[in-house]
C-alpha positions as CSV (number, residue, x, y, z in Angstrom):
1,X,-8.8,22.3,-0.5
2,X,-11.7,22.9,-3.2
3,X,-14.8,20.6,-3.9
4,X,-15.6,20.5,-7.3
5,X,-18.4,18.4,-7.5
6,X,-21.6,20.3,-9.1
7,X,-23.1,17.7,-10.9
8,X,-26.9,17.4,-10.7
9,X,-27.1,13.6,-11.6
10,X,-25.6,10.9,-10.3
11,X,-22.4,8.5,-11.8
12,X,-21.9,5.5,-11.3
13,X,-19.6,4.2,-14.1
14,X,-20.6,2.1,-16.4
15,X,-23.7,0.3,-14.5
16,X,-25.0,4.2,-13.6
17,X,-28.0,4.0,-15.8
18,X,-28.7,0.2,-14.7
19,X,-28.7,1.8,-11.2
20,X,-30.5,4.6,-12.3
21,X,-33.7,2.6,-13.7
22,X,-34.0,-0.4,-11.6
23,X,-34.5,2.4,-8.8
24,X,-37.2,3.7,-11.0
25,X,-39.1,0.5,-11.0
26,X,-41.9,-0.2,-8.3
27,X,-40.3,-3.8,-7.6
28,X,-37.6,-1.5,-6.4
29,X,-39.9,1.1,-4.5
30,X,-38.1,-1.4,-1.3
31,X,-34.7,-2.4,-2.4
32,X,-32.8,-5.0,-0.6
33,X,-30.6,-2.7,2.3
34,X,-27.1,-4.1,0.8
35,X,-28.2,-3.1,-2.9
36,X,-29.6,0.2,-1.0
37,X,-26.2,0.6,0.7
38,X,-23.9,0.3,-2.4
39,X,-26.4,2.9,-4.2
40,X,-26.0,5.8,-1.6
41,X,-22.5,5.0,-0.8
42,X,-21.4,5.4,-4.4
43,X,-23.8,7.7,-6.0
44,X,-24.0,10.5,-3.2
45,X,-21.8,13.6,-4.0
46,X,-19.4,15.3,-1.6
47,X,-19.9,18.0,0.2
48,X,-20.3,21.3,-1.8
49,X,-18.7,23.3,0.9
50,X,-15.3,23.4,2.5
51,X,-15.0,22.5,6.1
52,X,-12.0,22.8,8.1
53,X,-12.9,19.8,10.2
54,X,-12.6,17.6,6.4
55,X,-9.0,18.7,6.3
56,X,-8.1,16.6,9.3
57,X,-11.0,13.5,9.4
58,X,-10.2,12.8,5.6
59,X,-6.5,11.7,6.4
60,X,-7.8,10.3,9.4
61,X,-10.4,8.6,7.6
62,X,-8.0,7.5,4.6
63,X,-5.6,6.2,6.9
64,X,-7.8,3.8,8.5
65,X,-8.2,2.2,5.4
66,X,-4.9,1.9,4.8
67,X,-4.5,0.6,8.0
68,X,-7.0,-2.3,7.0
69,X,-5.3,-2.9,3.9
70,X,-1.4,-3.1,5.1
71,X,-3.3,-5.3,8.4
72,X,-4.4,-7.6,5.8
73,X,-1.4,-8.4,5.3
74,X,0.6,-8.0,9.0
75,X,-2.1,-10.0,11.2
76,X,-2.6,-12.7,8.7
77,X,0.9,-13.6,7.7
78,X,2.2,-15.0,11.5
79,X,-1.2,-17.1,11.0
80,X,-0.1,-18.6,7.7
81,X,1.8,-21.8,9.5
82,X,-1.7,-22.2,11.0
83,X,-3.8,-22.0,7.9
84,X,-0.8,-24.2,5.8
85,X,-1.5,-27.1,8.5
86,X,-5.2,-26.8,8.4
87,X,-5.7,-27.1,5.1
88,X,-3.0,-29.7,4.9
89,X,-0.3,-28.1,2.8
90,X,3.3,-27.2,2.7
91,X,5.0,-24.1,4.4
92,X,5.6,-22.6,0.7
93,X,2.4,-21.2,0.8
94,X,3.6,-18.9,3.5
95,X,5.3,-17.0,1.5
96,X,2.7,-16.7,-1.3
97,X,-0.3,-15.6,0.5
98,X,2.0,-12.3,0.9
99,X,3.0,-12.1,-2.5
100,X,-0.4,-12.7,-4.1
101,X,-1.8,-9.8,-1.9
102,X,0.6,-7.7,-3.0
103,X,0.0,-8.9,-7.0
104,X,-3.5,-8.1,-6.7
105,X,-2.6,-4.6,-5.8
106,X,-1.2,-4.2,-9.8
107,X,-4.3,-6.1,-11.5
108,X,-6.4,-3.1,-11.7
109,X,-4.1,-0.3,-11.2
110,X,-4.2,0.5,-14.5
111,X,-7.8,1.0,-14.6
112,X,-8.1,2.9,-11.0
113,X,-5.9,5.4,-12.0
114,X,-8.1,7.0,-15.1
115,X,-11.7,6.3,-13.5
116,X,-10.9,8.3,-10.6
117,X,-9.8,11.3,-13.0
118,X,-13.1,10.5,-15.0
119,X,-15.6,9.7,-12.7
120,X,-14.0,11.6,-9.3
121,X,-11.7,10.5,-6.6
122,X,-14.6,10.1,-4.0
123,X,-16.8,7.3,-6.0
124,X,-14.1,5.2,-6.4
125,X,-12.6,5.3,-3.5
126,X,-15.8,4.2,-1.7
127,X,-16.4,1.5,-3.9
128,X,-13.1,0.2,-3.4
129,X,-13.4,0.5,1.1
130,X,-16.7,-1.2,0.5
131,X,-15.2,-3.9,-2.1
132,X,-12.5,-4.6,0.3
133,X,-14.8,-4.9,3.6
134,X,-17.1,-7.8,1.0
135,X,-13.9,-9.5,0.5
136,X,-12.7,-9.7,3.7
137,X,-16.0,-11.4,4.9
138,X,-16.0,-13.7,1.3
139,X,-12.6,-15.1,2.5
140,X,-14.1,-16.6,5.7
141,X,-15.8,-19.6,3.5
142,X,-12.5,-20.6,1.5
143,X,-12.4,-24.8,1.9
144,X,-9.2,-25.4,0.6
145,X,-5.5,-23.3,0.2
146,X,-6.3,-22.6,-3.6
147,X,-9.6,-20.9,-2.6
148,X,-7.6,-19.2,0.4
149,X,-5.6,-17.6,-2.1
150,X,-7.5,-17.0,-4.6
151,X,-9.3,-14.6,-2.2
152,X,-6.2,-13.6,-0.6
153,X,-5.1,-12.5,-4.3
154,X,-8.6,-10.6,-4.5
155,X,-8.1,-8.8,-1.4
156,X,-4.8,-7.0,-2.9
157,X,-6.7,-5.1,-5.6
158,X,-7.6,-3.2,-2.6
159,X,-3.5,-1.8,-3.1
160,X,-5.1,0.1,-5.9
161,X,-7.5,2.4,-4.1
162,X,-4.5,3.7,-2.0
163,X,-1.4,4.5,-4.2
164,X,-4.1,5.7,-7.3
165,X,-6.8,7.1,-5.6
166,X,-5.9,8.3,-1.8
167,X,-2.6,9.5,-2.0
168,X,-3.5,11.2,-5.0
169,X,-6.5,12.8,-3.5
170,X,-3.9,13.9,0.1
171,X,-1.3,15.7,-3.1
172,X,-4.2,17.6,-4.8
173,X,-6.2,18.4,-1.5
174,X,-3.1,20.1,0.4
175,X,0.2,22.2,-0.9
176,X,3.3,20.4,-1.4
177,X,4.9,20.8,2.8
178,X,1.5,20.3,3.9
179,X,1.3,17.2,1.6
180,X,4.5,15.3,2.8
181,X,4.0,16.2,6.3
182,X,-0.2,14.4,5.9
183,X,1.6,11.6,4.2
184,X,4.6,11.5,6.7
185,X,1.9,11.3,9.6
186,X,-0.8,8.9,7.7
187,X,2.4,6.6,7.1
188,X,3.2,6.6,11.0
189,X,-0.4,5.8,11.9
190,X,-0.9,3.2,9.0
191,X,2.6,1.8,10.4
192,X,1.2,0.6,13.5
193,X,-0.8,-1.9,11.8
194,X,3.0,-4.2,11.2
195,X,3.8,-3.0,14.3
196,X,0.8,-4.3,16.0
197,X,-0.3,-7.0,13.2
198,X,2.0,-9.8,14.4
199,X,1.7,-9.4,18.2
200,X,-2.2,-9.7,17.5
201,X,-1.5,-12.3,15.0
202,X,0.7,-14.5,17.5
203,X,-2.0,-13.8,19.9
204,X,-4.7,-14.7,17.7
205,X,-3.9,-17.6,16.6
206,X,-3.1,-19.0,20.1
207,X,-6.6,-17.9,21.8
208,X,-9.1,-18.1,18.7
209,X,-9.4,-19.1,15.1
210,X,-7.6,-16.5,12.2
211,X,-11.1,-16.2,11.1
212,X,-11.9,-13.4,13.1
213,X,-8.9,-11.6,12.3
214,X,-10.6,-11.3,8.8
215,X,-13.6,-10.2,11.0
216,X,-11.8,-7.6,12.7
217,X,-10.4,-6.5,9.3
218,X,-14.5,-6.4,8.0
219,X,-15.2,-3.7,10.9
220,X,-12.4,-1.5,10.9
221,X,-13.3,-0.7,7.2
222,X,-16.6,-0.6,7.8
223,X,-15.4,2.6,9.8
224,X,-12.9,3.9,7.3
225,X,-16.2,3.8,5.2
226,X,-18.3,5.7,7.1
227,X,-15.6,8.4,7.4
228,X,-14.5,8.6,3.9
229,X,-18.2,9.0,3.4
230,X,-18.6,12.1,5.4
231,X,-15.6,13.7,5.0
232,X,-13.2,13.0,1.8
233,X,-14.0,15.8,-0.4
234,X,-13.9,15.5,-4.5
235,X,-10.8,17.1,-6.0
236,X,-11.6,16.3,-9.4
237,X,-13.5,19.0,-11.8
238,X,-16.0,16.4,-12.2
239,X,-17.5,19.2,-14.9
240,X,-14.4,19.1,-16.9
241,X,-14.3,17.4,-20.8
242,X,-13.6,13.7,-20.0
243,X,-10.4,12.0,-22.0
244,X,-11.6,8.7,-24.6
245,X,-10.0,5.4,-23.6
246,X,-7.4,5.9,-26.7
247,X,-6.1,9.1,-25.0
248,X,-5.5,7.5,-21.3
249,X,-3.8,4.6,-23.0
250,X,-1.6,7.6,-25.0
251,X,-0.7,9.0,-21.6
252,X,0.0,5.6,-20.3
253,X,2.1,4.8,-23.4
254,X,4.1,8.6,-23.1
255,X,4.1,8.3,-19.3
256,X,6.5,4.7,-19.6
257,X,8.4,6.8,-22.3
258,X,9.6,9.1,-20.2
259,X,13.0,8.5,-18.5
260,X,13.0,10.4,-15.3
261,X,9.4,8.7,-14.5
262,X,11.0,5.1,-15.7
263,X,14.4,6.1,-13.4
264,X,12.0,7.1,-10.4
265,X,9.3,4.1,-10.4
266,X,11.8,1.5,-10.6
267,X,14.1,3.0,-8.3
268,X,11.9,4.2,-5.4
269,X,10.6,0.7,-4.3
270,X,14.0,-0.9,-4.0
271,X,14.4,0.9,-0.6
272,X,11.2,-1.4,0.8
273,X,11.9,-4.4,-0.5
274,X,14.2,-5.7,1.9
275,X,11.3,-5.2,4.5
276,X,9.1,-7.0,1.9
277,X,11.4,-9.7,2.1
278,X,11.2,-9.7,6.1
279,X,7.4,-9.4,6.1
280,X,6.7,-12.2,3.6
281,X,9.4,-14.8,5.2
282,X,10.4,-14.3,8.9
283,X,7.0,-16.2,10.4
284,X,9.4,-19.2,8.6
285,X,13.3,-18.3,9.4
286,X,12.1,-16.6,12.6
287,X,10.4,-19.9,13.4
288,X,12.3,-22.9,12.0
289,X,16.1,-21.8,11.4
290,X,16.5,-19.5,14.1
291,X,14.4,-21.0,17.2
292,X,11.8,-18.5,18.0
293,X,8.6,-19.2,19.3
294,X,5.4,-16.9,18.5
295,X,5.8,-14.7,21.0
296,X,9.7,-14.1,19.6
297,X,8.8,-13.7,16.3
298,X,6.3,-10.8,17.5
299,X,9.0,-8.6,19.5
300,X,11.6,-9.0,16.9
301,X,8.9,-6.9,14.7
302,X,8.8,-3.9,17.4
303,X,12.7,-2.6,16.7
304,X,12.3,-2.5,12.8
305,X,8.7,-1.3,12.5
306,X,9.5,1.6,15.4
307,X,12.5,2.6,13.2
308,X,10.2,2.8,10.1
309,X,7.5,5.1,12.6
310,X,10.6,7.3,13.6
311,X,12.0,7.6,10.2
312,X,8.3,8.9,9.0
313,X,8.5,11.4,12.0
314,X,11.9,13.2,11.0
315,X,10.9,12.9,7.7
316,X,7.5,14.9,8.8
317,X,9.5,17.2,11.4
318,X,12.0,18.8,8.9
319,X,9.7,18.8,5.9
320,X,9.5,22.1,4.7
321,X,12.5,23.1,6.4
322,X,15.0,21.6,3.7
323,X,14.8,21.5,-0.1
324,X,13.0,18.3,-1.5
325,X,15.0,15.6,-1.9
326,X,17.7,16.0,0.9
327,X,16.6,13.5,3.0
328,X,16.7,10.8,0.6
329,X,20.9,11.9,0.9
330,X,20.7,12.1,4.7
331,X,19.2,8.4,4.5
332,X,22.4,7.0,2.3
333,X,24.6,6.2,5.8
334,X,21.9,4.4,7.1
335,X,21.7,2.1,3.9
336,X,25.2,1.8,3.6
337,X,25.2,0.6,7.7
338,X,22.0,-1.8,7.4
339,X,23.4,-3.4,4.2
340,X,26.8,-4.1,6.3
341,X,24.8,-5.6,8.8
342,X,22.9,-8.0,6.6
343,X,26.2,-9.3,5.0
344,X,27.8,-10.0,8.4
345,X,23.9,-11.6,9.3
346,X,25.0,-14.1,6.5
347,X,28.6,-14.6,7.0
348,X,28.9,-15.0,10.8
349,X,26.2,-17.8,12.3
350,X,26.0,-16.4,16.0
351,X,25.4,-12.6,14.9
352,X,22.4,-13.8,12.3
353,X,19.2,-12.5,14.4
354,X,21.1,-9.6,15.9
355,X,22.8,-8.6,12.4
356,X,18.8,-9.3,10.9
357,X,17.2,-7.1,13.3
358,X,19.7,-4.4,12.9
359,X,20.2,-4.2,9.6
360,X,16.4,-4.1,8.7
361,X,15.6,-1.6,11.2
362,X,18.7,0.5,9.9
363,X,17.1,0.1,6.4
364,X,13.1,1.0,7.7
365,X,14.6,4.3,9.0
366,X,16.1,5.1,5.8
367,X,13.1,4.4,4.1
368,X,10.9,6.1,6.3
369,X,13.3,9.0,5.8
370,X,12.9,8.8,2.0
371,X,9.5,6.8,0.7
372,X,7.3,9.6,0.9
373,X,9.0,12.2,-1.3
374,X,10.4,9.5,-3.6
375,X,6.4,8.9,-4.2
376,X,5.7,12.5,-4.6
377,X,8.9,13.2,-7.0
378,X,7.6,10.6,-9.2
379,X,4.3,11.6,-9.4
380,X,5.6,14.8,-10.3
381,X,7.7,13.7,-13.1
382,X,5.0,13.7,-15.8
383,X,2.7,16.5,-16.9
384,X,0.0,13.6,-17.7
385,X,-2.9,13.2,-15.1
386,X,-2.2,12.4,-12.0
387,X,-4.8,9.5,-11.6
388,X,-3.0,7.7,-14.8
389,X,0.6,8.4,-13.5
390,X,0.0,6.7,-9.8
391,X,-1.5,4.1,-11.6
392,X,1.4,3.7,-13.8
393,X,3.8,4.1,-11.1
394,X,1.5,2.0,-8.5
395,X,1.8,-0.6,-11.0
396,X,5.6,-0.8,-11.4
397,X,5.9,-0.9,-7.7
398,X,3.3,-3.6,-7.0
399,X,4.5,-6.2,-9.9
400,X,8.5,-5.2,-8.4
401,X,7.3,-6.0,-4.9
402,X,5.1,-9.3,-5.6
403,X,8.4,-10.6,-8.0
404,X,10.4,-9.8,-5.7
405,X,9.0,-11.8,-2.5
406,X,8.6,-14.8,-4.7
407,X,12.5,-14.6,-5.9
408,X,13.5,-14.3,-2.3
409,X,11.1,-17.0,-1.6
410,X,12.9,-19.4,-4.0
411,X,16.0,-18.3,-2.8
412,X,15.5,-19.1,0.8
413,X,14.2,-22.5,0.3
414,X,17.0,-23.4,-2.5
415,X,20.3,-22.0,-0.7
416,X,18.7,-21.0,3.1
417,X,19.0,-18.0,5.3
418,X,22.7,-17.0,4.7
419,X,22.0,-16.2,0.6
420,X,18.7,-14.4,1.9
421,X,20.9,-12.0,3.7
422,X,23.6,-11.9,0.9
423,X,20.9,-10.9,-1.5
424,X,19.1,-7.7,1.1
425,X,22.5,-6.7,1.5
426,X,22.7,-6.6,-2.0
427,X,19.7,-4.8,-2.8
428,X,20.6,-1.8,-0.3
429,X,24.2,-1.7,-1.8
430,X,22.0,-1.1,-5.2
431,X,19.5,1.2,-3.6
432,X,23.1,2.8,-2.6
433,X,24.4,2.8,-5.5
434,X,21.6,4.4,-8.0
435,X,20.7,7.3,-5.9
436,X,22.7,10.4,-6.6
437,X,22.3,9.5,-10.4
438,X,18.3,8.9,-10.0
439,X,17.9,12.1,-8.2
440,X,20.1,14.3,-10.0
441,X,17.5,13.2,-13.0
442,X,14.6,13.9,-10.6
443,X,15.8,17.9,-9.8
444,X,15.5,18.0,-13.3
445,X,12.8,19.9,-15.1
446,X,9.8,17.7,-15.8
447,X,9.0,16.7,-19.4
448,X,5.8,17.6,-20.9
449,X,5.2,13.8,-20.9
């Protein structure tokens, strides 16, 4: 891992030399601590020299983050029958608070992407932890569902910071083993947040108000802060010519040109949707079609989201030791198995929760064994910079995802929990299905696009 940054002023995009005067000014001799805050965060630069300790607190740093992000999501949702009642609306908004997070993940990815290649992974990263703690605090003072979500829907451009900024930063910072094996890891520990987020959600919500679970959300990446502060290092040549705005919308335009990149983006996210699907609507069919109380609808989380944990752990354990790309085949039986399972969850009424439970935790394996080096074979499918492919491919994924739970959503209210298991089953027989073609394409030399 190299730090590149040897600049002797300070960026800080488009508003640097606002920054850079007002802190000239007397008036300014005393700034306010939050404006003073924002101004060191963003316009320190890393570390000029390589420490070994970086190589292990910047994962552990990065993760936390993601951890907030992917909690924002897991503590609040077995809260949302709370929140629906309190501010007097329908259960439909369940669903949505989920599916707006995840939208807000593709409203800037397009933009993420390219600064972090012009202006350096380590600015923008910051500025997006602190954006996300502000946010999380904002949130608190919604006074009706629309304001609720509006927020909510703010929150997910926090999405961006991960897929086009962090991961990036992990596949630049370490070789490609190393890389897999950090992401395989940073997934596991990121992982415990679903794991964990609806026990502490069901708790929450009967002991205190879901306010502080936004609270909670504030301080942990408040923490992910500090460390990404002291430790993630700049693997941008900050020094390098930086590309016109007409040249990262070429790449963008040549990057959706190219067919294996196309083939990858669209394909790799249809191995998480089914656990999309689960996130976003079980607090409902958990709840009102299959009997479950709180406490239920927490343990029947543990078996899927331990599956998804073990699947990352093989997937981290044999790295290395097989050619890239083989365990997305070894992965293929257990799709083929969990997609049986939902289709018998729909057909016979006394195996639904079993056949539910089983089948998702037979697909989170799958896609623990595979998610990781479907993301790095995409990003290695283009020549283009790697800050405006993740943001292409981020993209794809997010508006996919957010679709997605609001098509299941529809479907579940209009034809109920039977056609919701039809239609998983029907996405891992597709998943199924598409691979060996996909990845024959993805073996394939990259194009210069």
């Amino acid at each position: 891992m190299v730090y590149r940054q040897k600049q002797k002023k300070y960026s800080l995009f488009f508003i640097n030399p606002v920054i850079n005067r007002l802190l000239q000014y007397p008036a300014c001799s005393r700034p306010h601590p939050f404006f003073a805050l924002f101004a060191t965060l963003l316009m320190t630069p890393a570390p000029t020299k390589t420490h070994k300790r970086d190589l292990i607190w910047f994962p552990v740093a990065l993760v936390l983050f993601e951890f907030a992000v992917y909690i924002g999501n897991d503590l609040v949702q077995p809260a949302m029958l709370t929140i629906t009642h309190e501010f007097k609306v329908d259960d439909s908004w369940v669903a949505s608070s989920m599916s707006l997070y995840i939208l807000g993940g593709a409203i800037l990815m397009w933009l993420i992407g390219p600064l972090s290649d012009r202006y350096g992974r380590r600015r923008v990263m910051l500025a997006g932890t602190l954006y996300y703690a502000i946010t999380n605090i904002l949130i608190l003072f919604s006074v009706n569902i629309e304001s609720f979500m509006l927020m909510r829907l703010l929150q997910g451009v926090s999405h961006c910071f991960i897929g086009a900024v962090g991961y990036v930063s992990i596949q630049e910072a370490f070789r490609e083993s190393t890389a897999i094996k950090v992401m395989a890891l940073m997934a596991n520990i990121a992982l415990i947040a679903p794991l964990l987020g609806p026990l502490a959600g069901a708790a929450l919500i009967s002991y205190v108000s879901w306010h502080w679970g936004f609270i909670l959300i504030a301080g942990i990446t408040c923490l992910s802060l500090i460390g990404l502060f002291r430790h993630m290092p700049e693997t941008v040549d900050l020094d390098a010519p930086k590309e016109s705005i007409s040249t990262v919308l070429a790449h963008y335009k040549t990057i959706l040109r190219n067919q294996k990149f196309m083939q990858l983006a669209l394909f790799s996210p249809i191995i998480g949707l089914p656990m999309l699907v689960w996130i976003g609507l079980s607090p409902v069919f958990l709840v009102k079609d299959l009997g479950l109380d709180n406490l239920g609808y927490a343990k029947s989380q543990i078996p899927i989201f331990a599956c998804l944990i073990l699947g990352n752990l093989a997937l981290a354990r044999i790295s290395g030791k097989v050619p890239l790309g083989q365990t997305v085949y070894h992965a293929l039986p257990l799709v083929f198995l969990g997609g049986l399972s939902l289709l018998l969850a729909g057909l016979v009424p006394a195996f639904t929760l079993t056949g539910l439970i089983l089948g998702m935790s037979l697909l989170s394996f799958a896609q623990g064994l595979s998610f990781a080096v479907l993301y790095r074979l995409t990003l290695l499918s283009s020549q283009a910079p790697k800050g405006v492919v993740a943001g292409a491919m981020s993209l794809i994924m997010m508006f996919m995802s957010a679709l997605s739970v609001e098509a299941f959503k529809w479907l579940y209210v209009s034809a109920h929990l039977p056609w919701l298991c039809f239609a998983c089953a029907a996405l891992a027989g597709l998943y199924a299905l598409l691979t060996r073609p996909v990845m024959r394409l993805a073996m394939q030399k990259n194009d210069p696009a």
